[in-house]
Every structure is written in structure tokens, then in C-alpha cells.
N, C-alpha and C positions, 0 to 999 in steps of 0.2 A: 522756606527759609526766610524769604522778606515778610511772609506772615506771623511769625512768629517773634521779628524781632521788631513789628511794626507793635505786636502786641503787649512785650516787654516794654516798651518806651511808653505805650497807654498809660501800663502799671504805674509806671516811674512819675510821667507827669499827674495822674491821678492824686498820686502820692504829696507832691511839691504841692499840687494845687489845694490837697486836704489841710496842708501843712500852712500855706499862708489865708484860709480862710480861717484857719482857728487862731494864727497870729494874729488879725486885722479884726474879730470880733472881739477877742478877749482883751485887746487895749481898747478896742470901742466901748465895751462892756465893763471892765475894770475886775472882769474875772474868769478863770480859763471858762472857754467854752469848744467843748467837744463840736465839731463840724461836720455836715453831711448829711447825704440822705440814707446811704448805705452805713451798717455797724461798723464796718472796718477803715482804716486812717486812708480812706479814696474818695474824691472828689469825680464821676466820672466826666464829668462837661470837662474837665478843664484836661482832660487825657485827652479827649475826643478832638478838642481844637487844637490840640498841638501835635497829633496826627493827621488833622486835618491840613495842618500848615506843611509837615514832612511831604506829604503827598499832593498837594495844587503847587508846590513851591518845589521840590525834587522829581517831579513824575509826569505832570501834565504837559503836554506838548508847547505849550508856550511857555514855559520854565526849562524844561528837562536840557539837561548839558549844561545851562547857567550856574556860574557859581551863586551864592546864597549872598554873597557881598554883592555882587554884579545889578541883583534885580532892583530895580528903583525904590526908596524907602515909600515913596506916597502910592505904590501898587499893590507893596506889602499892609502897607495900612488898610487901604479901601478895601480890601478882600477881608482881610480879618477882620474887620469892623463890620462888616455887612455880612460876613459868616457870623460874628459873634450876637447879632439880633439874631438870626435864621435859629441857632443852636441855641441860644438863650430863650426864644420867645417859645419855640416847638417844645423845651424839654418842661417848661413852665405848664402850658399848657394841659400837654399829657397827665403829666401829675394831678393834678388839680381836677382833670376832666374822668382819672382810676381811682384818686385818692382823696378827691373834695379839699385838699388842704395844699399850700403857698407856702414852697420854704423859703420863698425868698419875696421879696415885692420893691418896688421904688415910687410909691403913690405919694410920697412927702418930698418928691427928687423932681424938678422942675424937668418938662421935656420926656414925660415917660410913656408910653405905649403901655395900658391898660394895668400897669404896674406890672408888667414883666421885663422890659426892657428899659433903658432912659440913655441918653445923651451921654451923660457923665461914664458912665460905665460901660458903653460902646468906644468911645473914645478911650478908654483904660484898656482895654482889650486889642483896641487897634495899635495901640503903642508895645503893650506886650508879647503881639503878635513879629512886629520888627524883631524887639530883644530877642525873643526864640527864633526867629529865622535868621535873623544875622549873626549869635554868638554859641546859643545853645544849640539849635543842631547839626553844626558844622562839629560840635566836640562831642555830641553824641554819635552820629554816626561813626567818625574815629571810633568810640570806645566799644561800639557795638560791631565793630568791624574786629575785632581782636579778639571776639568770643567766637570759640567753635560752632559752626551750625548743630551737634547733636547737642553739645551745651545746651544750646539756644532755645530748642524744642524740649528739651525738657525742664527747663525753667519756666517757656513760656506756656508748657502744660499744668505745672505746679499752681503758676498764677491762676490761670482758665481754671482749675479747680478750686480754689481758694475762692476766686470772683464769681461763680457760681453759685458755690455755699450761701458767700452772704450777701447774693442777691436773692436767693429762695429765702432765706432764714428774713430777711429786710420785707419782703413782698406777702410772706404766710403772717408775720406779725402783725404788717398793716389792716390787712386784711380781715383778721381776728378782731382787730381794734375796732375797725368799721360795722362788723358784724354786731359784735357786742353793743358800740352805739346807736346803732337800728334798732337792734333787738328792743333795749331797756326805750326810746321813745317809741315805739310801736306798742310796748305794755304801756307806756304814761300815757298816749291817744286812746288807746280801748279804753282804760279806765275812764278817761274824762270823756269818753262817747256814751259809756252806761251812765256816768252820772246826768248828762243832761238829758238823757233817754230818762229817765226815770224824775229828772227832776216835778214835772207838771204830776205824778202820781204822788211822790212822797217828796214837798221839799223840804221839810225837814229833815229828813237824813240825807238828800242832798247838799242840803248847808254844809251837814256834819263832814260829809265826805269831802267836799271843796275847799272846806278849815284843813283839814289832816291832810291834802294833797300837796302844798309846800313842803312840812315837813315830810313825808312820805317820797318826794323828788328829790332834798338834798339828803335822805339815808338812800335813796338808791346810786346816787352820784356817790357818797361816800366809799359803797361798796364795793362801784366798779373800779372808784382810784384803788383799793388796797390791792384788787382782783389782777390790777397791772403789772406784768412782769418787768424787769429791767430791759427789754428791748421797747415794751412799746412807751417806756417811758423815756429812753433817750428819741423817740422819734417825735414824743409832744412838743420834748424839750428846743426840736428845732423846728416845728413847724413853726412858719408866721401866722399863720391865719388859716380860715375856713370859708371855703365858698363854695356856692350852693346853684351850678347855674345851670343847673337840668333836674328837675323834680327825682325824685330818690324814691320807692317803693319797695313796701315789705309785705307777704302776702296780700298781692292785690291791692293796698290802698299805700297813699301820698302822705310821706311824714312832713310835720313838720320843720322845716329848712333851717326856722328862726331856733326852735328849740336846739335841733341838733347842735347847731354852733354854741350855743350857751352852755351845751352839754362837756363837749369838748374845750372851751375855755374854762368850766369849770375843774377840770379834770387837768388840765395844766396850771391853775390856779393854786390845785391840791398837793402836786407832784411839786411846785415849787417851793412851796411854803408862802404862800400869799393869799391865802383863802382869808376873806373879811368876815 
């Protein structure tokens, strides 16, 4: 029962947190922008922390029995500020280290830890942390206390299949996308390895081949933007960046790091309409 409605409340603050990340970019931006890492309208960091605050703040032996008004606002803060580096810096991380790619960064935000984390936005977090412990889950629990437990579990199975869906459907796209960008530089490296292989025999048609290799890298790029389905286009469209901080191998041999990334800013260059 408490699992279930621990997990309804995930959905929900997911949901708010999807909801003011796409409010806070698209007036940053000056045009909507879909948010997240997942297809569907959930943020899960921001469900994660606000269960995390239900449960250190309603559950843990130094809280438990305390009203949610009672706990001192600066204990409320230092936890949730210092959970929100722990959960921010880890979920950055991971991505970046399955997925080569940054949805998010603070490398221009004074005070940042390797641009996952910064100051400013630890402190935004430890203040949001109060508001949801002091207002929101006193009226949550209320409202989650009026639904039937058989209710409860089957809603919160509904969700569990729903967030399941499109975290497979989220994770088999990335996936594919990465494959596919291995793939096409693994064929640009062979190629430009026969050419220099061969250049001291014949460099005249090594020339030839070195001239047509430009063009021959932006028809391949051109291909795989069209080749992109709508999912792994809304994932370009939120990546920030590309990093490359453990060598990458595709049968046996070390691609290029520098290309890959150019590949993939190419390829969001395309999907956006900014190709030069």
C-alpha cells in the first residue's frame, strides 16, 4: 500500500517537475520546448527528490512523528541541498557515462562541479525542498489518504506500465542512435585508413579519394538525419552536449571521439534547421 502510493506521488511530481522544466526553458528560449529525458511529460529526478523528501522527512527515525511544519526550515534545506548535488551529480553522470551525451550542464554558471552541479541551482532546490515539505506534502498525503488501497494499486500498476514502456522505448532509441553513430564513423575511419594505406603506392588517387571524402562525410551525415525517426529526434533536440570521457570501440579498434561529436552536432544542426 505505502508502495504504491509512494509511487503515484513519483508519477505526479515527475509530472510538475516535466511541467516547470518546459515552462522555464520555453520563456528562456522564446519558444515551447518539449522537456526531458524520457518521451512522455516526466521529469524522473524531480519525482525522485520529492519522494525522497516524503520519506527522510515522514519515515526516518529523526523526523518520524514530527509534523512537517515542526522540522526546522534550515535542516530542511541542508538535506535537500546536499541530496539535490548527490541526485543531480549521480543521474548526470550515469547518462553521460551509457549515453556519451549532457542533458543538462552549468559550465557558464559561476561555482559548478564539472558542470553537473553549481551553486545556484543547489540552492534552488534546497528552497524547493522546504516548499514541498512544508505545504505540498502535508496536502498530499491528505489526498492520498482518501483513495482506496485496491484503487491505489491499480493506478499505481497503470503508471509502472506506462513508465516502463517509455523507459524501454527511451533507452532501445538511444541506443540505436549510438549504434548507428559508431557504425557510419567506424565506415569514415576504415575508409580514411585504406586511403593512407595506399596513399605512398598510388597518390594520385589518394588525392582523388581525400578531395571526395568531405563531400562523401556530409552525404553520409545527411542520410542518417533523414534515417532519424521522431523519437530519436526529440532526444537530439534535448541533448546539451557530447562527451567522450572513455574511448569508445567498434570491432576491436578506437573511433574517433572528436569526429563522433561533430557527427552528432551535425545531426542536430540538421533536425533543427541550422545547418550552414
Amino acid at each position: 500500500m505505502l508502495v504504491s502510493k509512494l509511487f503515484i506521488e513519483f508519477v505526479v511530481y515527475s509530472f510538475l517537475g516535466w511541467v516547470y522544466e518546459c515552462i522555464y526553458c520555453t520563456v528562456k528560449e522564446g519558444h515551447w520546448r518539449n522537456r526531458g529525458f524520457l518521451f512522455g511529460p516526466i521529469c524522473p529526478i524531480y519525482g525522485t527528490g520529492a519522494v525522497a523528501c516524503h520519506l527522510v522527512f515522514g519515515y526516518l527515525p529523526w523526523f518520524s512523528g514530527i509534523p512537517y511544519k515542526m522540522i526546522p526550515i534550515w535542516k530542511i534545506f541542508l538535506i535537500c541541498a546536499i541530496g539535490s548535488i548527490i541526485l543531480e551529480y549521480s543521474t548526470s553522470y550515469f547518462l553521460e557515462k551509457r549515453f556519451h551525451a549532457v542533458w543538462w550542464e552549468y559550465n557558464d554558471i559561476p561555482l559548478n562541479i564539472n558542470g553537473r552541479v553549481c551553486l545556484p541551482a543547489t540552492v534552488g532546490f534546497g528552497v524547493a525542498g522546504i516548499m514541498v515539505t512544508r505545504f505540498v506534502l502535508p496536502f498530499s498525503e491528505k489526498v492520498m489518504d482518501m483513495i482506496h488501497p485496491l484503487l491505489a494499486e491499480i493506478i499505481a500498476l497503470l503508471l509502472m506500465a506506462y513508465l516502463a514502456a517509455d523507459l524501454v522505448l527511451t533507452v532501445a532509441s538511444l541506443v540505436h542512435l549510438l549504434d548507428m553513430v559508431e557504425a557510419a564513423i567506424a565506415e569514415f575511419d576504415e575508409r580514411m585508413e585504406d586511403v593512407y594505406q595506399s596513399a605512398a603506392a598510388t597518390p594520385v588517387r589518394a588525392r582523388e579519394v581525400l578531395t571526395a571524402m568531405p563531400a562523401k562525410a556530409k552525404g553520409n551525415l545527411t542520410s542518417a538525419a533523414e534515417s532519424l525517426d521522431f523519437r530519436q529526434k526529440y532526444q537530439l533536440k534535448n541533448i546539451k552536449n557530447f562527451r567522450f570521457k572513455r574511448p569508445v570501440f567498434r570491432g576491436g579498434k578506437k573511433l574517433n571521439s572528436d569526429r563522433m561529436s561533430e557527427f552528432y552536432k551535425g545531426l542536430q544542426d540538421r533536425i533543427s534547421g541550422n545547418e550552414k
